[in-house]
N, CA, C, O and CB atoms as a CASP TS submission, in Angstrom:
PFRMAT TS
TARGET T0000
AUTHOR 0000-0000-0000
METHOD Language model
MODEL 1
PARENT N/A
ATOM      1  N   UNK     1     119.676  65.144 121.197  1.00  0.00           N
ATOM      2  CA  UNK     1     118.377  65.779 121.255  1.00  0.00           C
ATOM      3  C   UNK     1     118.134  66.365 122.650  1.00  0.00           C
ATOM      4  O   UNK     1     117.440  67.360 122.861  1.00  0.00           O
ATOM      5  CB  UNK     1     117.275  64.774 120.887  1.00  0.00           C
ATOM      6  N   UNK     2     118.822  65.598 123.648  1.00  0.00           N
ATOM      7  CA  UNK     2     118.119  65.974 125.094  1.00  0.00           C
ATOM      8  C   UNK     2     118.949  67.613 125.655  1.00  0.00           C
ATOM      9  O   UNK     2     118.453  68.509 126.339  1.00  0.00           O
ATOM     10  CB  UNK     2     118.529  64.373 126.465  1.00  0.00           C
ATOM     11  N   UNK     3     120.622  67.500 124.928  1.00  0.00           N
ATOM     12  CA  UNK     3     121.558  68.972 125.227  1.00  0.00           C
ATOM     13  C   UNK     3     120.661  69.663 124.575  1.00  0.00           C
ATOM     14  O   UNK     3     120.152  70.601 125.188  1.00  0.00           O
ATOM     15  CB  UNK     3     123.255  69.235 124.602  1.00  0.00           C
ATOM     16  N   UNK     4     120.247  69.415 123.255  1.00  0.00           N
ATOM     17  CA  UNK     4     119.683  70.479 121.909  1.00  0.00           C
ATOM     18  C   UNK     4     118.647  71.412 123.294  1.00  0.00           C
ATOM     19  O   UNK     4     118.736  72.557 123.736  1.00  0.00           O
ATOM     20  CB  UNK     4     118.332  69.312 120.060  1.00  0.00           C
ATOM     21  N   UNK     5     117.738  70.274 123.614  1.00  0.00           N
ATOM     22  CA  UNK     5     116.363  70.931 124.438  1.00  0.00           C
ATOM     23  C   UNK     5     116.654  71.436 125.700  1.00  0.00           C
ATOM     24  O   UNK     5     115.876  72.308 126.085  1.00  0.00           O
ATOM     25  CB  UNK     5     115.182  69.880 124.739  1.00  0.00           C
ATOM     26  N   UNK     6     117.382  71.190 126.305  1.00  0.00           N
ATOM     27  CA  UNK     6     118.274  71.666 127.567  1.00  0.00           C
ATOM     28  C   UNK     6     118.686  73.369 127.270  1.00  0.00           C
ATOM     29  O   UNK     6     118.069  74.265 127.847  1.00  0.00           O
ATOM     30  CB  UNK     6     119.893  70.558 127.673  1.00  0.00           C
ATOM     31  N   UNK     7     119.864  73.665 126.247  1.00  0.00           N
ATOM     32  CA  UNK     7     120.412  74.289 126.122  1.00  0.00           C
ATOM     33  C   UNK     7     118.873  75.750 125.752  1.00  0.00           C
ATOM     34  O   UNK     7     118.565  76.819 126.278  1.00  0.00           O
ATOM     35  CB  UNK     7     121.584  73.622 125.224  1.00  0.00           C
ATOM     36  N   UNK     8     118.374  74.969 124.664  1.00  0.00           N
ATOM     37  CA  UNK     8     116.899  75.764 124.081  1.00  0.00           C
ATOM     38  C   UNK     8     116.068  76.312 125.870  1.00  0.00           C
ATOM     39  O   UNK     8     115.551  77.363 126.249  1.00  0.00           O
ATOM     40  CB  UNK     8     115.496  74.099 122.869  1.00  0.00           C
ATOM     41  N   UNK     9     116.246  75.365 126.342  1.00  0.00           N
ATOM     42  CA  UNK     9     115.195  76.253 127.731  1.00  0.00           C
ATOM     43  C   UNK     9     115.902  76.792 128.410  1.00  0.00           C
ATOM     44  O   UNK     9     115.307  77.727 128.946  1.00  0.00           O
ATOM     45  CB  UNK     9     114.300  75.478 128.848  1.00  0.00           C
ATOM     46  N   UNK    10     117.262  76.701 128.817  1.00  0.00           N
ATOM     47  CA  UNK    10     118.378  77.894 129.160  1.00  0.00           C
ATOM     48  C   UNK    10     118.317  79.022 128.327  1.00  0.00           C
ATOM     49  O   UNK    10     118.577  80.038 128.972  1.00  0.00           O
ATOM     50  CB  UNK    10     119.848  77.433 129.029  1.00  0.00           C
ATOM     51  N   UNK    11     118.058  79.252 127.063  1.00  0.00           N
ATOM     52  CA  UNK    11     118.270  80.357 126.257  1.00  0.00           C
ATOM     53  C   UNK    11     117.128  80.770 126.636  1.00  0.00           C
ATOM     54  O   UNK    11     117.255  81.874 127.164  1.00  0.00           O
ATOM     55  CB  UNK    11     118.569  80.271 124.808  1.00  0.00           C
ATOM     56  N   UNK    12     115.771  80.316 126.620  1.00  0.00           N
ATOM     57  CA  UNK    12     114.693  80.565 126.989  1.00  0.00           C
ATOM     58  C   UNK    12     114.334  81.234 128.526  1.00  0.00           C
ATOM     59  O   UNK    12     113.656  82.222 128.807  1.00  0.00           O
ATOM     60  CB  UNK    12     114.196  79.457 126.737  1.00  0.00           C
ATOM     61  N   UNK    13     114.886  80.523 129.173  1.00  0.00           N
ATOM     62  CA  UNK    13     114.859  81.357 131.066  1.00  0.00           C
ATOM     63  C   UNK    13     115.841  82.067 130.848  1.00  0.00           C
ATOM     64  O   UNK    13     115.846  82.659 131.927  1.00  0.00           O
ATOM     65  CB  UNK    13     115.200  80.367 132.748  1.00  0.00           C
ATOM     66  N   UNK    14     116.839  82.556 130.202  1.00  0.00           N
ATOM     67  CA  UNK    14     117.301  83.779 130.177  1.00  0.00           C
ATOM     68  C   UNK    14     116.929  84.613 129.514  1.00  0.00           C
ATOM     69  O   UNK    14     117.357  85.730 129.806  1.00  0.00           O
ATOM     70  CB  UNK    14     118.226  83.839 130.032  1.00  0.00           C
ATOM     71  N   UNK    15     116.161  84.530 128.553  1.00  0.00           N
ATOM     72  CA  UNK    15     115.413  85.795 127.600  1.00  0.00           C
ATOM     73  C   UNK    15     114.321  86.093 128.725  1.00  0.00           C
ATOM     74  O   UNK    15     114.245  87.233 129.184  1.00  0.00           O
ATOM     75  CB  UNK    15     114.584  85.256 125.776  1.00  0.00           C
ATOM     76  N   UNK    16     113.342  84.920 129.242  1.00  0.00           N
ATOM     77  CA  UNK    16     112.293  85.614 130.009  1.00  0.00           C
ATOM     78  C   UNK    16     112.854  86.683 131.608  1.00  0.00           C
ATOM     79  O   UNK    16     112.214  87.665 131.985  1.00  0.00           O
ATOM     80  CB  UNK    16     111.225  84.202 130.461  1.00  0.00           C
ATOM     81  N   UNK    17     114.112  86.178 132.292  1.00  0.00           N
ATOM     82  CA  UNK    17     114.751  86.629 132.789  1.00  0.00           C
ATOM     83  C   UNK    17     114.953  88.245 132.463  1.00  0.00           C
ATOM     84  O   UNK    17     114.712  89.148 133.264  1.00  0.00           O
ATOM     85  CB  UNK    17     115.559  85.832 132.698  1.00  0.00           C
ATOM     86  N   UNK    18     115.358  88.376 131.352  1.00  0.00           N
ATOM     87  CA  UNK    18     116.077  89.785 130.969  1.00  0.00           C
ATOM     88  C   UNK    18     114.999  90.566 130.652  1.00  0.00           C
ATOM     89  O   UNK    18     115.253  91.745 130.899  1.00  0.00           O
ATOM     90  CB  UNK    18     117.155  89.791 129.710  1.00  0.00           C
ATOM     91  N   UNK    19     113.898  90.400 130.207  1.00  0.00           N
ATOM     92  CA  UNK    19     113.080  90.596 130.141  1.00  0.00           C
ATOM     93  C   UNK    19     111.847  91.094 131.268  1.00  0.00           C
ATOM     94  O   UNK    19     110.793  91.724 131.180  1.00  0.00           O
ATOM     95  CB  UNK    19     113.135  89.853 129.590  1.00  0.00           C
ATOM     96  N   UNK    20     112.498  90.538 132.186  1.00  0.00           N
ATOM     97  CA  UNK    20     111.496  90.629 133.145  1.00  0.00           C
ATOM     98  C   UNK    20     112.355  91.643 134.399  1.00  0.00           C
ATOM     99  O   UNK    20     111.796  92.171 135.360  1.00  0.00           O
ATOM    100  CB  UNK    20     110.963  88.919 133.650  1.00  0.00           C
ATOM    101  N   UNK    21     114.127  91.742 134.001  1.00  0.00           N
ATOM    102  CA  UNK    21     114.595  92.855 134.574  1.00  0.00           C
ATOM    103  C   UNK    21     114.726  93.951 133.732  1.00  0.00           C
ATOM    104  O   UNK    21     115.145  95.012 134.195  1.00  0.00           O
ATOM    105  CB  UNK    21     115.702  92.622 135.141  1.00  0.00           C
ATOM    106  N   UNK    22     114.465  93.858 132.707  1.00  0.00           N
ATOM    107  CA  UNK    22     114.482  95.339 131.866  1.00  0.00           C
ATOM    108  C   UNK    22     113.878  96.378 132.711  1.00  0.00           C
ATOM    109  O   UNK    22     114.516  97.354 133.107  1.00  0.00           O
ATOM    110  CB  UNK    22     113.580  95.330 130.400  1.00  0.00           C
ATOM    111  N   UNK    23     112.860  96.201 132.935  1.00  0.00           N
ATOM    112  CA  UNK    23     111.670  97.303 133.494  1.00  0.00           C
ATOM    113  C   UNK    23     112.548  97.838 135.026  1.00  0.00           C
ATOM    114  O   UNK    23     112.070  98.737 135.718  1.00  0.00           O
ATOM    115  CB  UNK    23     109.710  96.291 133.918  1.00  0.00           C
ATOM    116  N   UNK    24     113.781  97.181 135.372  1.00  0.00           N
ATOM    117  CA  UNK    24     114.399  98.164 136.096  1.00  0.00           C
ATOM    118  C   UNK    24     115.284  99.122 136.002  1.00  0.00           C
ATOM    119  O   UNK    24     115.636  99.966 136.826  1.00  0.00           O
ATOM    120  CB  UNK    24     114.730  97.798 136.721  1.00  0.00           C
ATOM    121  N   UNK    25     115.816  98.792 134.260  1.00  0.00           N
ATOM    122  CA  UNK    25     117.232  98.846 134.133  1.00  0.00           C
ATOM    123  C   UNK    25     116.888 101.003 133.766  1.00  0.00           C
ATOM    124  O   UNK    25     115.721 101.295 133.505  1.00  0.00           O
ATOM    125  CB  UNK    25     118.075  97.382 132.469  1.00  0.00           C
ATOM    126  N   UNK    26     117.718 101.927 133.793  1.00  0.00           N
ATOM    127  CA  UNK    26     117.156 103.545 133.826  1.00  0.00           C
ATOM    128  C   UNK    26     117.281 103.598 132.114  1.00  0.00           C
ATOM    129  O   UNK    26     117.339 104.653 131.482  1.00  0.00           O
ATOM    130  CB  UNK    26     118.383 104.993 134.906  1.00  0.00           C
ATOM    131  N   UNK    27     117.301 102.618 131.680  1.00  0.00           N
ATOM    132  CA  UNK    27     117.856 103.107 129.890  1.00  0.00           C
ATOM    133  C   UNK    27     116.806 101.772 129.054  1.00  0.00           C
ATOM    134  O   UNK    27     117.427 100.724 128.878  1.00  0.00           O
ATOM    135  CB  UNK    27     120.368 102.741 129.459  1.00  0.00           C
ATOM    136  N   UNK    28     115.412 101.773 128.591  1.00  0.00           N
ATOM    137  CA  UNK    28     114.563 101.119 128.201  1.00  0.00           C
ATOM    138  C   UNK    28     115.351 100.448 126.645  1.00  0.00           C
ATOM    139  O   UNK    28     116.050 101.230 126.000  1.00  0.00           O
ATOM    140  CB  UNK    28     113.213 102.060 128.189  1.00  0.00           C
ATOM    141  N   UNK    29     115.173  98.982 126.135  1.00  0.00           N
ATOM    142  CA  UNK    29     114.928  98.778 124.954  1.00  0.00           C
ATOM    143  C   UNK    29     113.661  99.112 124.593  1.00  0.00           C
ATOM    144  O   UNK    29     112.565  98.831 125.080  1.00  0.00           O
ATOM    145  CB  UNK    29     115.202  97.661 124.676  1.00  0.00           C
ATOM    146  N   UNK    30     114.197 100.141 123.105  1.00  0.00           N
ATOM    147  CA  UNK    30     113.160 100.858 122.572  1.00  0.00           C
ATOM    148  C   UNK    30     112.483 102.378 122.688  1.00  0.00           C
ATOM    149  O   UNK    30     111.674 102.949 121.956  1.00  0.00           O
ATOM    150  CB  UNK    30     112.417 100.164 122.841  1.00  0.00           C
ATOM    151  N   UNK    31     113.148 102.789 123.906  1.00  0.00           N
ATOM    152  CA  UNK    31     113.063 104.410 124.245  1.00  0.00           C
ATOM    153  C   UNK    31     114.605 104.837 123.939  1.00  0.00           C
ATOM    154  O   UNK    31     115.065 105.696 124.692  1.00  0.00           O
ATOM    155  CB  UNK    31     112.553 104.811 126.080  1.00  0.00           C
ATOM    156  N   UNK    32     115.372 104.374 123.009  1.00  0.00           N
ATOM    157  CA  UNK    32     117.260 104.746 123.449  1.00  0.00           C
ATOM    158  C   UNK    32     117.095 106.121 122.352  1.00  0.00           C
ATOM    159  O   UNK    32     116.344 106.387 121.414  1.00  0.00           O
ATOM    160  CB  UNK    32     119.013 103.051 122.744  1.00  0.00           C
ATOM    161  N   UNK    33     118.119 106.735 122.974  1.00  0.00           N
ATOM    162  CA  UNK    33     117.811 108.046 122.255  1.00  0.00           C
ATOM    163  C   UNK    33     118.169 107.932 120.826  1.00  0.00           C
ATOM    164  O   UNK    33     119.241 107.336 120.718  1.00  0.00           O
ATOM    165  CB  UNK    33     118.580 109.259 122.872  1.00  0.00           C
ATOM    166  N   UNK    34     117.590 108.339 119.515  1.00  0.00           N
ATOM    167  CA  UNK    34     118.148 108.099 118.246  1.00  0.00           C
ATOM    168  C   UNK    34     117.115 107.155 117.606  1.00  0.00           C
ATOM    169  O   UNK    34     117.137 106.770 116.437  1.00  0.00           O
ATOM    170  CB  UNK    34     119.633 107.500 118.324  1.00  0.00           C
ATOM    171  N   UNK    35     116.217 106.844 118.537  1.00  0.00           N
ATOM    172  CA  UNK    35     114.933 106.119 118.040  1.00  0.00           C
ATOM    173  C   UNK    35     114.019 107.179 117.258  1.00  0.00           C
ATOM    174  O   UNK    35     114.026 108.350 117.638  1.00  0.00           O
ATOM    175  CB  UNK    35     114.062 105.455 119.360  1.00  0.00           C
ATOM    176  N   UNK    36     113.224 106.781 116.160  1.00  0.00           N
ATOM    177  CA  UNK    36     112.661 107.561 115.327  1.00  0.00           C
ATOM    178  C   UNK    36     111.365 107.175 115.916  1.00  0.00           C
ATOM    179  O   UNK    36     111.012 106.012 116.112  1.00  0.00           O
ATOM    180  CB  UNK    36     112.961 107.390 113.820  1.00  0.00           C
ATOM    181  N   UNK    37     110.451 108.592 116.275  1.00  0.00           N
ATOM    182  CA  UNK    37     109.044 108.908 116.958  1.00  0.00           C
ATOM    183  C   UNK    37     108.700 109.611 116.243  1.00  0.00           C
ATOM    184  O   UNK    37     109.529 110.435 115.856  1.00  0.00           O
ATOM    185  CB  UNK    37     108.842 109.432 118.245  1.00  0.00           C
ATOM    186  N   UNK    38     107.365 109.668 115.704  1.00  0.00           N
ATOM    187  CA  UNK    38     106.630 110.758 114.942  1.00  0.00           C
ATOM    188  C   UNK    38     105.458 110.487 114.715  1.00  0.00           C
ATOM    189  O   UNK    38     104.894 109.607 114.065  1.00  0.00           O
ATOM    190  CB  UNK    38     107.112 111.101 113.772  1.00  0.00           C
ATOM    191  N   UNK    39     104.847 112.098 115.861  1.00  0.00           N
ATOM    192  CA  UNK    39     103.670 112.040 116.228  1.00  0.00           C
ATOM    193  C   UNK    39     102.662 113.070 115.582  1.00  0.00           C
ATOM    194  O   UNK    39     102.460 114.284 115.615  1.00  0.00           O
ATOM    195  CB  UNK    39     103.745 112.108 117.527  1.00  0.00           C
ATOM    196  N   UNK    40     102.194 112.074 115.044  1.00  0.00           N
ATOM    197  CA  UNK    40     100.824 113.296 114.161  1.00  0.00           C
ATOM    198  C   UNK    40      99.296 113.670 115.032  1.00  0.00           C
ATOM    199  O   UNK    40      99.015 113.575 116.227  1.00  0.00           O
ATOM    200  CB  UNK    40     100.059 112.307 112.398  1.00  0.00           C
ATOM    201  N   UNK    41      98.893 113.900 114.430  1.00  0.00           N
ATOM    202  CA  UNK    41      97.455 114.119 114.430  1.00  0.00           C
ATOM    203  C   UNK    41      96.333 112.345 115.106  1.00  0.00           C
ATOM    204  O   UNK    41      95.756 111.945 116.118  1.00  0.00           O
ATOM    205  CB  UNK    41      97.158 114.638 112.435  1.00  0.00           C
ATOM    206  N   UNK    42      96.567 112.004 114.038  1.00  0.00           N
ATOM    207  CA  UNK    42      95.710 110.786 113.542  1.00  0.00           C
ATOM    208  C   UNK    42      96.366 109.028 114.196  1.00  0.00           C
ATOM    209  O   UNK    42      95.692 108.004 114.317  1.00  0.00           O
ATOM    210  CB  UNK    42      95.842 110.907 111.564  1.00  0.00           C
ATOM    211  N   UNK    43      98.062 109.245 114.551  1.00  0.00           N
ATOM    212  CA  UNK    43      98.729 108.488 114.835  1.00  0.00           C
ATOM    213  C   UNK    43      99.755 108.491 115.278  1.00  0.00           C
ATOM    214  O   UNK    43      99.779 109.469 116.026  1.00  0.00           O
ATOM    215  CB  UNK    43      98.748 108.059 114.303  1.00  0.00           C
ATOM    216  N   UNK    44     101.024 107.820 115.317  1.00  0.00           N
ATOM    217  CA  UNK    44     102.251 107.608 115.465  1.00  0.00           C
ATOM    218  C   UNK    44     103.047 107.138 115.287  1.00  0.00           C
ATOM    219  O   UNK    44     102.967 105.964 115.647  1.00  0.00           O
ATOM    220  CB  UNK    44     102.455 107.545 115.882  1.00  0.00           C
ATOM    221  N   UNK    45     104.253 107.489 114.720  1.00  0.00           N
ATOM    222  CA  UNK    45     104.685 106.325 113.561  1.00  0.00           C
ATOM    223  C   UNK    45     106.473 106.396 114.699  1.00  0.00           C
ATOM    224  O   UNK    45     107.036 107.390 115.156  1.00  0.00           O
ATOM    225  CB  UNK    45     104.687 107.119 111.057  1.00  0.00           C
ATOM    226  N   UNK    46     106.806 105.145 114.783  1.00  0.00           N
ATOM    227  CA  UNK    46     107.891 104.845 115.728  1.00  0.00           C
ATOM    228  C   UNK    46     108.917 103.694 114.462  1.00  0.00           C
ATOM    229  O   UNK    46     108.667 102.805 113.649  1.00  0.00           O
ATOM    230  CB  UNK    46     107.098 103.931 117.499  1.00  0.00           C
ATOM    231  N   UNK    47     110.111 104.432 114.982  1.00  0.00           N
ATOM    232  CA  UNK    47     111.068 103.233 114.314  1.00  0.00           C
ATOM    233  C   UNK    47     111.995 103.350 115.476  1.00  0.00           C
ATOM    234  O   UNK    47     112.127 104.461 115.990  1.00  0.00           O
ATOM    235  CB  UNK    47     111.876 103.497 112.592  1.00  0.00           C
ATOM    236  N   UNK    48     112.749 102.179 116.017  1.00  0.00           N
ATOM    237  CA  UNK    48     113.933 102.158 116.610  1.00  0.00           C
ATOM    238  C   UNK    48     115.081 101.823 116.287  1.00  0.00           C
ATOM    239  O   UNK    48     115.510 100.697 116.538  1.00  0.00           O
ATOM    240  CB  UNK    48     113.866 101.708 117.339  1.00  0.00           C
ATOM    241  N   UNK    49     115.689 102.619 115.754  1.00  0.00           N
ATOM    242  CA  UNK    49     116.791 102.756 114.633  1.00  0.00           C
ATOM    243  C   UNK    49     117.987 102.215 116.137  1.00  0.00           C
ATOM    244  O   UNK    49     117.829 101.187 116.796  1.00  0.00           O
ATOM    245  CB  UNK    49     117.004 104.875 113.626  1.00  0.00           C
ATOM    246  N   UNK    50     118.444 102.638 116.222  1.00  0.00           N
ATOM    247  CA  UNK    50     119.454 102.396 117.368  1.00  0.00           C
ATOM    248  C   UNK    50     119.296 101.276 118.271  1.00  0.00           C
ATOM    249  O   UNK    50     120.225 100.612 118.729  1.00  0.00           O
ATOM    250  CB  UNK    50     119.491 103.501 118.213  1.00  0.00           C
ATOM    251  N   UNK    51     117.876 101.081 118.533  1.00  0.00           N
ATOM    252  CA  UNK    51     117.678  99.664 119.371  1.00  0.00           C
ATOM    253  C   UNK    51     118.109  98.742 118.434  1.00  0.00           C
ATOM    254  O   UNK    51     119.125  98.115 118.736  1.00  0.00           O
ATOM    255  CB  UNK    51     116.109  99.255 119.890  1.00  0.00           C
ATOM    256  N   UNK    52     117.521  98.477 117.240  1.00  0.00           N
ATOM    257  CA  UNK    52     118.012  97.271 115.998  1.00  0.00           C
ATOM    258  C   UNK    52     119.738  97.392 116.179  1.00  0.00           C
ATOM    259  O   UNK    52     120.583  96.550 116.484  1.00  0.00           O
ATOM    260  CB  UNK    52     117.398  97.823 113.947  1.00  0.00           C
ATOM    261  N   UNK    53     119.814  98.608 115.896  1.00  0.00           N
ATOM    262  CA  UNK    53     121.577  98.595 115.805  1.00  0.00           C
ATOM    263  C   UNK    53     122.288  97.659 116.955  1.00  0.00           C
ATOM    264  O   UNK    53     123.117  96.779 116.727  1.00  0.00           O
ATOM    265  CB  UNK    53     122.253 100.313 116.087  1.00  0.00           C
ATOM    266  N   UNK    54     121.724  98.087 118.379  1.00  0.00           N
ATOM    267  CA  UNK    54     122.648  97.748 119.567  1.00  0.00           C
ATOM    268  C   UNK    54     122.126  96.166 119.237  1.00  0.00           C
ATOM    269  O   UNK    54     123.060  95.478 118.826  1.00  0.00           O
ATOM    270  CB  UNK    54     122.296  98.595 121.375  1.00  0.00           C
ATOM    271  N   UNK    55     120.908  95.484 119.323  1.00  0.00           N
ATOM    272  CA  UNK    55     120.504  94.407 119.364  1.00  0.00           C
ATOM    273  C   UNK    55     121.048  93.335 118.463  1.00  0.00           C
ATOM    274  O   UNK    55     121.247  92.151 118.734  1.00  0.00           O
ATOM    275  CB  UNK    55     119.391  94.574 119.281  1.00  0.00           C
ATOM    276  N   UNK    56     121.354  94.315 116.758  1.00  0.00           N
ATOM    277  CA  UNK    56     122.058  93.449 116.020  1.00  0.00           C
ATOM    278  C   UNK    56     124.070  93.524 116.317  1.00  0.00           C
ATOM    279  O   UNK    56     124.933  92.762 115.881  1.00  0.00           O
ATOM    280  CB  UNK    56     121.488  93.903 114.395  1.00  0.00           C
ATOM    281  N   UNK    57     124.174  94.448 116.983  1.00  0.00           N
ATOM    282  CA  UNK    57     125.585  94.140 117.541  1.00  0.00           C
ATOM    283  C   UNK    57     125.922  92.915 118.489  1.00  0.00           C
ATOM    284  O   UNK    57     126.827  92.121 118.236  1.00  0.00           O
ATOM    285  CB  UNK    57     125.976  95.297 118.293  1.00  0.00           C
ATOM    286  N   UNK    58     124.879  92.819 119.918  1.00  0.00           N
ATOM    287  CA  UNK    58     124.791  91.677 120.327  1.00  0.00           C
ATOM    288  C   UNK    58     124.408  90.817 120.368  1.00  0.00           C
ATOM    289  O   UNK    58     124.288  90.190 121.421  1.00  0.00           O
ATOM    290  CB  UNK    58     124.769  91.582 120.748  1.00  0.00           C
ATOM    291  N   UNK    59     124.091  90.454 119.379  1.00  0.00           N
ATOM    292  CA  UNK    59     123.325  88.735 118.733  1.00  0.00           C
ATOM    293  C   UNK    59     124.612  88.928 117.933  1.00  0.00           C
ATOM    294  O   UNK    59     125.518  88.207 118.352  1.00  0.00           O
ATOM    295  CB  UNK    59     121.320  88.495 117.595  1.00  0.00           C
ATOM    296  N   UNK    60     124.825  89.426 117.268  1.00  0.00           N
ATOM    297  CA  UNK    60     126.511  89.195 116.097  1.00  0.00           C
ATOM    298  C   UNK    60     127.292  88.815 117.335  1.00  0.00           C
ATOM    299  O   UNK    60     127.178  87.664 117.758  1.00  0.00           O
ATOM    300  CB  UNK    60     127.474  91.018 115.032  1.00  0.00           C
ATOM    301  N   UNK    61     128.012  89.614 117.904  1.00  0.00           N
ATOM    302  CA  UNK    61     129.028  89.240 119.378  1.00  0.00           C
ATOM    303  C   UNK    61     128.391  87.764 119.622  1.00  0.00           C
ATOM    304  O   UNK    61     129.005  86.750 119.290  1.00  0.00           O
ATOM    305  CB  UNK    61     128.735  90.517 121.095  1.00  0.00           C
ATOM    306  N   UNK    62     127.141  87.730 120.215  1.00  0.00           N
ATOM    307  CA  UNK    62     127.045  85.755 120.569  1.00  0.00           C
ATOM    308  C   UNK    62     126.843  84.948 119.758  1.00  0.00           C
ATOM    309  O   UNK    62     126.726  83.772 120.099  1.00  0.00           O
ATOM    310  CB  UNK    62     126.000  85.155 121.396  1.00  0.00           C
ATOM    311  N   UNK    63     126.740  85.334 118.428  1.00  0.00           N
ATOM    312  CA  UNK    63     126.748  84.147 117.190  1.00  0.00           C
ATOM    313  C   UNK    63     128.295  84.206 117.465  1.00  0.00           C
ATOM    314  O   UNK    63     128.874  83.217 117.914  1.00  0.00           O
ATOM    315  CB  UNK    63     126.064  84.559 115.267  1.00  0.00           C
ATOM    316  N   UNK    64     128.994  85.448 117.174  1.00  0.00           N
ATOM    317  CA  UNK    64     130.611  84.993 116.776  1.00  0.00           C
ATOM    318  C   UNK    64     131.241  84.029 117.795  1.00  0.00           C
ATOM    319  O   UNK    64     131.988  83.092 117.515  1.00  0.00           O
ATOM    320  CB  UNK    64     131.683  86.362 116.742  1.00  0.00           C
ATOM    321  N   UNK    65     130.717  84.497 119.346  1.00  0.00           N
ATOM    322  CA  UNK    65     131.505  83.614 120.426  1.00  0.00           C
ATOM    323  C   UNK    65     131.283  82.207 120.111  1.00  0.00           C
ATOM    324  O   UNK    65     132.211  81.411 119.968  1.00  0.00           O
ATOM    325  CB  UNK    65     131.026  83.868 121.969  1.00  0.00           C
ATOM    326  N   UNK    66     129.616  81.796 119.967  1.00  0.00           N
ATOM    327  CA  UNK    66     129.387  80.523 119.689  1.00  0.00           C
ATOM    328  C   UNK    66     129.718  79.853 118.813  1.00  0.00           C
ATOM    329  O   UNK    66     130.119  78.737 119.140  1.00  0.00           O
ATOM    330  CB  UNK    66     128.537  80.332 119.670  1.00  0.00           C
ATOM    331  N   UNK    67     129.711  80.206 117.293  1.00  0.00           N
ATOM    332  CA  UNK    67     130.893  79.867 116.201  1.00  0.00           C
ATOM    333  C   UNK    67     132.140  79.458 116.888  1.00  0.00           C
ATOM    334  O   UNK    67     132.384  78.251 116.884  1.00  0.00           O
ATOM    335  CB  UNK    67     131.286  81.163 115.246  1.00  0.00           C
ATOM    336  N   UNK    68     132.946  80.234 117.459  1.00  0.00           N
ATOM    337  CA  UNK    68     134.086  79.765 117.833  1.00  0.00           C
ATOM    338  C   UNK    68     134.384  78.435 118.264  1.00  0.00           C
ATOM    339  O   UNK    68     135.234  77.756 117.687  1.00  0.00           O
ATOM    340  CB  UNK    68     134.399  80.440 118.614  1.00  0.00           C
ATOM    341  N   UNK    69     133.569  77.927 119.492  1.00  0.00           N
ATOM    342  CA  UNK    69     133.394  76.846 119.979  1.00  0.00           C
ATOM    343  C   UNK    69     133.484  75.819 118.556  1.00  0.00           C
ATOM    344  O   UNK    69     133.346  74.600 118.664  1.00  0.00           O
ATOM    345  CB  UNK    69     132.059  76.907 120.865  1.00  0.00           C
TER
END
C-alpha cells in the first residue's frame, strides 16, 4: 500500500510538473496544427484531433513499457 501511494504522488508531481512547464514549451497541447477550430457567429466549436492522437500514442508507449516490467 505504502509503494502503491508513493509511486501515485510521483506520477502526480510529474503531471503537475509538466504541466506547469508546458506554458514554455513553443508548440502548446491543444493548439498542434490539425486541431479542428470552428468559429461561428454565436460560438466555437474546437476538437483536438491530433492532440488525442499524440497523447494516446504516449500513454500506449508508457502502459507498454510498464507492462513489460
Amino acid at each position: 500500500m505504502g509503494r502503491s501511494l508513493m509511486i501515485l504522488g510521483a506520477l502526480i508531481f510529474a503531471a503537475g510538473l509538466a504541466v506547469h512547464l508546458a506554458g514554455r514549451l513553443p508548440v502548446q497541447l491543444g493548439r498542434l496544427p490539425g486541431d479542428i477550430v470552428i468559429r461561428g457567429r454565436h460560438g466555437t466549436f474546437y476538437f483536438p484531433v491530433v492532440t488525442c492522437l499524440v497523447l494516446s500514442v504516449v500513454f500506449s508507449v508508457v502502459m507498454w513499457i510498464l507492462h513489460r516490467r
